[in-house]
FIPAPA-991180 format. One record per atom (N, C-alpha, C, CB): atom name; z, x, y; residue number from 1. Coordinates in steps of 0.001 Angstrom, whole numbers, plus 500000, padded with zeros to 6 digits. Each point is the difference from the previous one (the first is absolute). Last residue first. Glycine has a CB too. Layout:
// residues N
<site><a>CA</a><c3>Z</c3><c1>X</c1><c2>Y</c2><k>NUM</k></site>
...
***
This chain:
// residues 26
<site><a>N</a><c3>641388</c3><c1>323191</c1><c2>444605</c2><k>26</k></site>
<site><a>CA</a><c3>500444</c3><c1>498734</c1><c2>499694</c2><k>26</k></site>
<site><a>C</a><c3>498982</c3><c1>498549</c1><c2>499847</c2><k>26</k></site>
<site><a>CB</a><c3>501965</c3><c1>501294</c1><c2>501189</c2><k>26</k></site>
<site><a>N</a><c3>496817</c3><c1>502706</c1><c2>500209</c2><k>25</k></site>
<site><a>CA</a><c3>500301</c3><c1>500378</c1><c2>498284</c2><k>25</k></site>
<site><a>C</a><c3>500450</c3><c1>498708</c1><c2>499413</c2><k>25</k></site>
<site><a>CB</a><c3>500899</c3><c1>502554</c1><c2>500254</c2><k>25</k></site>
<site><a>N</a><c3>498278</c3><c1>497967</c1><c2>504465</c2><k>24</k></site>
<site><a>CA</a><c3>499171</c3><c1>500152</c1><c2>499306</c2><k>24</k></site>
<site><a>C</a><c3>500028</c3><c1>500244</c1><c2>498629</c2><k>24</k></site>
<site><a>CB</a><c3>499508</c3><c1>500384</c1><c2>501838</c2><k>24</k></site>
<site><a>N</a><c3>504517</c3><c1>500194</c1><c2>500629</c2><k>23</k></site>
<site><a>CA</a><c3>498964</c3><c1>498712</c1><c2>500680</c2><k>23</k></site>
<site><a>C</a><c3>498809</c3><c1>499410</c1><c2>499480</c2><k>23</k></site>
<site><a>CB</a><c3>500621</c3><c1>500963</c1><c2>501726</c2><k>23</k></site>
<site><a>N</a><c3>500950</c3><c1>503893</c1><c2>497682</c2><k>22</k></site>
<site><a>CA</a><c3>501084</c3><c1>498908</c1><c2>499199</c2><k>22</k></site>
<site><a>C</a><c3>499531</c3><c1>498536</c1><c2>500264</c2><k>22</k></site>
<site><a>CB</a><c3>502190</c3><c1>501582</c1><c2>500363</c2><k>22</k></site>
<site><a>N</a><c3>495531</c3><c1>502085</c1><c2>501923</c2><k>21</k></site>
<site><a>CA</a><c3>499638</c3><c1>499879</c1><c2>498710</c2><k>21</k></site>
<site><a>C</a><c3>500987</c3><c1>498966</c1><c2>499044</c2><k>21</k></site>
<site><a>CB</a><c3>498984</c3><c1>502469</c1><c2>500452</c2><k>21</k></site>
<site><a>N</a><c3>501941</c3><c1>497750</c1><c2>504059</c2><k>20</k></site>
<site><a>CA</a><c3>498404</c3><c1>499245</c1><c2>499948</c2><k>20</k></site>
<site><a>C</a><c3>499944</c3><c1>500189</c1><c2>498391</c2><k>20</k></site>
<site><a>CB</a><c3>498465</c3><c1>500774</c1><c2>502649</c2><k>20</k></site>
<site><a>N</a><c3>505625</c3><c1>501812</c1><c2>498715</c2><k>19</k></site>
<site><a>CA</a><c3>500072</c3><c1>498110</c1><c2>500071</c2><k>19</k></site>
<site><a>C</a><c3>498626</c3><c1>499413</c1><c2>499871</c2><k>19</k></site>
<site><a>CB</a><c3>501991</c3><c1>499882</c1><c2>501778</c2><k>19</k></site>
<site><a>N</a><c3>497657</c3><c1>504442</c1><c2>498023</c2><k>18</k></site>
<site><a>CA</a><c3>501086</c3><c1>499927</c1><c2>498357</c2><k>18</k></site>
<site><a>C</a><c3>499999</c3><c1>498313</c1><c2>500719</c2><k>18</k></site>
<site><a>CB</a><c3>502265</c3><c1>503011</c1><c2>499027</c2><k>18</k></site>
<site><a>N</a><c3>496229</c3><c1>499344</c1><c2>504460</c2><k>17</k></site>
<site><a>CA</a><c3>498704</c3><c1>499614</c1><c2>499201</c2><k>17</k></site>
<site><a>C</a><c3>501093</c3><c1>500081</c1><c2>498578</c2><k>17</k></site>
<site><a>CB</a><c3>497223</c3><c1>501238</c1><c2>501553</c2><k>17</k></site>
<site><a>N</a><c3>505425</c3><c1>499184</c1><c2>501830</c2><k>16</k></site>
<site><a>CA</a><c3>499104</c3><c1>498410</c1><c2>499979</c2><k>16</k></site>
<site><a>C</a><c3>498797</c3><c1>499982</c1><c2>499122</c2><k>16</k></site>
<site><a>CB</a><c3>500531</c3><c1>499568</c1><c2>502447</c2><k>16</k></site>
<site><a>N</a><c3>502126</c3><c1>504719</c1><c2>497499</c2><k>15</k></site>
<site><a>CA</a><c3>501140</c3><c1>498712</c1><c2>499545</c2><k>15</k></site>
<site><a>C</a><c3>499058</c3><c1>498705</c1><c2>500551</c2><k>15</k></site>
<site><a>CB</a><c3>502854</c3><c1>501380</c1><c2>500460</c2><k>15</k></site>
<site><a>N</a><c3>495392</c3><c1>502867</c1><c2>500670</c2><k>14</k></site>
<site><a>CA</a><c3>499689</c3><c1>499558</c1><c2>498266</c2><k>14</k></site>
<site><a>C</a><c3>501093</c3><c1>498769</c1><c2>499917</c2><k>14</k></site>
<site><a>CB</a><c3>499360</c3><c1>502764</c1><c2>498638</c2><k>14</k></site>
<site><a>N</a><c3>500593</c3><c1>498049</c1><c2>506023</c2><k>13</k></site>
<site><a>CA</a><c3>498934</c3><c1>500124</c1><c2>499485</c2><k>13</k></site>
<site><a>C</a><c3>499252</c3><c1>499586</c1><c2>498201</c2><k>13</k></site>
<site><a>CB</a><c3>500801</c3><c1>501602</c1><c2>502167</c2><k>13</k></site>
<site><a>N</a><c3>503674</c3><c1>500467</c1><c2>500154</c2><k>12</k></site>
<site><a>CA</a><c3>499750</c3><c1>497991</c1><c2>500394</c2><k>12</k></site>
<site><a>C</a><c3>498317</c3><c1>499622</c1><c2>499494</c2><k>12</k></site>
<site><a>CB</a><c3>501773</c3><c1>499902</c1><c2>502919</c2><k>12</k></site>
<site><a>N</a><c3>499562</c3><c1>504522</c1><c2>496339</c2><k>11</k></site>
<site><a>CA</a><c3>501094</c3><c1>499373</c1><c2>499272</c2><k>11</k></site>
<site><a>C</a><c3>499582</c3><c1>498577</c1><c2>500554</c2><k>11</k></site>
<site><a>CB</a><c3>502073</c3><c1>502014</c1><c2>499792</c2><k>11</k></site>
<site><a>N</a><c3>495693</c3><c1>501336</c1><c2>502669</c2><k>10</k></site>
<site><a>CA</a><c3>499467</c3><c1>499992</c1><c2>498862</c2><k>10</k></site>
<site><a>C</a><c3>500577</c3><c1>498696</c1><c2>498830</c2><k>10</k></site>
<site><a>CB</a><c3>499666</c3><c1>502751</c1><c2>500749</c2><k>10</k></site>
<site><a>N</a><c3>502283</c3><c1>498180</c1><c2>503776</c2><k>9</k></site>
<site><a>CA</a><c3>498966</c3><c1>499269</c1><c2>499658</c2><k>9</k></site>
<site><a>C</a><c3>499096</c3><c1>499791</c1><c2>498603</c2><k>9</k></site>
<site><a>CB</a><c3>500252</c3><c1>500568</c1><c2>502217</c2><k>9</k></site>
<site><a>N</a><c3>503262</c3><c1>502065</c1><c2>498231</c2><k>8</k></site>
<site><a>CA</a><c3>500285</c3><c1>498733</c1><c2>500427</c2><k>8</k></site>
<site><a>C</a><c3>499521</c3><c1>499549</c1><c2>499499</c2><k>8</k></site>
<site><a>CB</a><c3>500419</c3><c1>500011</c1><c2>501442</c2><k>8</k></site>
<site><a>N</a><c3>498919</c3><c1>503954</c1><c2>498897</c2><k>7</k></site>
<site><a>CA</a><c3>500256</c3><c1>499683</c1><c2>499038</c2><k>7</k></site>
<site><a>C</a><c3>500078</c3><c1>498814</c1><c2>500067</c2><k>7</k></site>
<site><a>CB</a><c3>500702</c3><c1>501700</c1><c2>499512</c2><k>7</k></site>
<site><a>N</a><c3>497835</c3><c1>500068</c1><c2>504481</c2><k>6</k></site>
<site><a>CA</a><c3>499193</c3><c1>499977</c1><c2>499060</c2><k>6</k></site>
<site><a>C</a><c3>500256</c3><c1>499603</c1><c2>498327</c2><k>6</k></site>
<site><a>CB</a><c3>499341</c3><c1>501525</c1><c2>501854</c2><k>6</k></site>
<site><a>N</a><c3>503881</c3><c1>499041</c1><c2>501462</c2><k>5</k></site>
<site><a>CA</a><c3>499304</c3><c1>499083</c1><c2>500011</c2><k>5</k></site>
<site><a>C</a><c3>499139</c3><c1>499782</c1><c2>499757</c2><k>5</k></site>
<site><a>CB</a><c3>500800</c3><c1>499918</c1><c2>500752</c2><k>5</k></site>
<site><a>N</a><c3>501294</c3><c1>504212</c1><c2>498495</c2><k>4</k></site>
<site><a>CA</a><c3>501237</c3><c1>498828</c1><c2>499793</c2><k>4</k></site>
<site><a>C</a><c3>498657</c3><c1>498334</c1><c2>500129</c2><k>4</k></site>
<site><a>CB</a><c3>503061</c3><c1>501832</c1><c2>501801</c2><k>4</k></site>
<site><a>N</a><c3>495480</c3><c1>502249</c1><c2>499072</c2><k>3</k></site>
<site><a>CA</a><c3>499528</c3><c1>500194</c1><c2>499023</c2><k>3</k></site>
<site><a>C</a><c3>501013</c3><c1>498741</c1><c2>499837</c2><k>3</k></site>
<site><a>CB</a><c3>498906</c3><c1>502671</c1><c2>499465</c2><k>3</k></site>
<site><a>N</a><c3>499055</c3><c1>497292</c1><c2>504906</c2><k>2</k></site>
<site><a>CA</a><c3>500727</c3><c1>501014</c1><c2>499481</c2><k>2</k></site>
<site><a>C</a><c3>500291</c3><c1>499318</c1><c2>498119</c2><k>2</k></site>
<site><a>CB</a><c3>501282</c3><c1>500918</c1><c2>503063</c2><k>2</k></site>
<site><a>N</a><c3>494823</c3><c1>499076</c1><c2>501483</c2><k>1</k></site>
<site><a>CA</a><c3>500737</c3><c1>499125</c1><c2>499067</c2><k>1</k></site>
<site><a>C</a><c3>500936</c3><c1>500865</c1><c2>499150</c2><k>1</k></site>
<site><a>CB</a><c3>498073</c3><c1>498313</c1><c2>499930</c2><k>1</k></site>
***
């Protein structure tokens, strides 16, 4: 896995758990 798509992923990752925690806040 190279470090470019490992960032990625990381980045798509906290950005849905910010949409569940926003979802939930709401």
């Amino acid at each position: 896995m190279s470090n470019i798509d490992w960032n990625r992923a990381t980045r798509y990752f906290l950005l849905m758990d910010f949409i569940k925690g926003f979802g939930l806040g709401m």
